[in-house]
N, C-alpha and C positions, 0 to 999 in steps of 0.2 A: 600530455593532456589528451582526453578521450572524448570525442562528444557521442551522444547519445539522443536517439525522437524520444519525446512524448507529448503526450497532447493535452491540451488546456481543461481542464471540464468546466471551464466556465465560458469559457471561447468556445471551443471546439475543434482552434486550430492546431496545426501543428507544429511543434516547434524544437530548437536544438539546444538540449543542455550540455553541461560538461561537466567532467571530473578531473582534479588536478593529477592525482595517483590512481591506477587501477587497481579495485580492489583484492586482496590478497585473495586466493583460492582457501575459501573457508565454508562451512555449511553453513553457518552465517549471512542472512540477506543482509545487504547493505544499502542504504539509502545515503541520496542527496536534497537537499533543501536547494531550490533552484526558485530564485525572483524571477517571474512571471515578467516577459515585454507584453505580451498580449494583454493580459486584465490587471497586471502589477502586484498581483498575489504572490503569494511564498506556497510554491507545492512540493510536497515530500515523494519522491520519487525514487523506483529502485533502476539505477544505470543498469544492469543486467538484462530487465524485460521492458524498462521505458514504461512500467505502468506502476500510477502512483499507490501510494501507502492503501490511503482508501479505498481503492479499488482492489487490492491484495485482501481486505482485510472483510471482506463482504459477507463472506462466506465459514461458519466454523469448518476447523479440520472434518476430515472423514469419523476420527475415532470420537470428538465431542457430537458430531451428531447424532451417534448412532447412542449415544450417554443421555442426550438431551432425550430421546425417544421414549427411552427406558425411563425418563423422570417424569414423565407427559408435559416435555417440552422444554425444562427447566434445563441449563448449561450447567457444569459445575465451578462453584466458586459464587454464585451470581441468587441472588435473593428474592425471595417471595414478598408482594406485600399486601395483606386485603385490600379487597377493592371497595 
């Protein structure tokens, strides 16, 4: 078993998950679903960097930004709708 920090974002503290198997060496991020003792939530975390899903996911790649620029800001895959 492995344990691993990351921190609450609803708390703010910090606290120790675990993982039964460590993950294979894959380019593959892998995540854990860890029940929260601090706020009793369920957070999706990646054991690797202790920070969770949402937090990885804030941000598009480098290559979709520079795509979304080129569209005047539109990502691709992702829809226009009048306003």
């Amino acid at each position: 078993m492995i344990a691993f920090p990351y921190r609450c974002p609803t708390t703010g503290y910090r606290l120790e998950g675990r993982q039964a198997v460590p993950a294979a060496a894959s380019p593959m991020v892998t995540y854990v679903a860890e029940h929260c003792a601090a706020c009793g939530g369920l957070h999706i975390v990646n054991p690797a960097t202790g920070r969770l899903m949402s937090e990885e996911r804030t941000r598009p790649a480098p290559g979709l930004a520079a795509q979304a620029t080129a569209r005047g800001g539109q990502l691709p895959g992702s829809a226009s709708f009048p306003s």
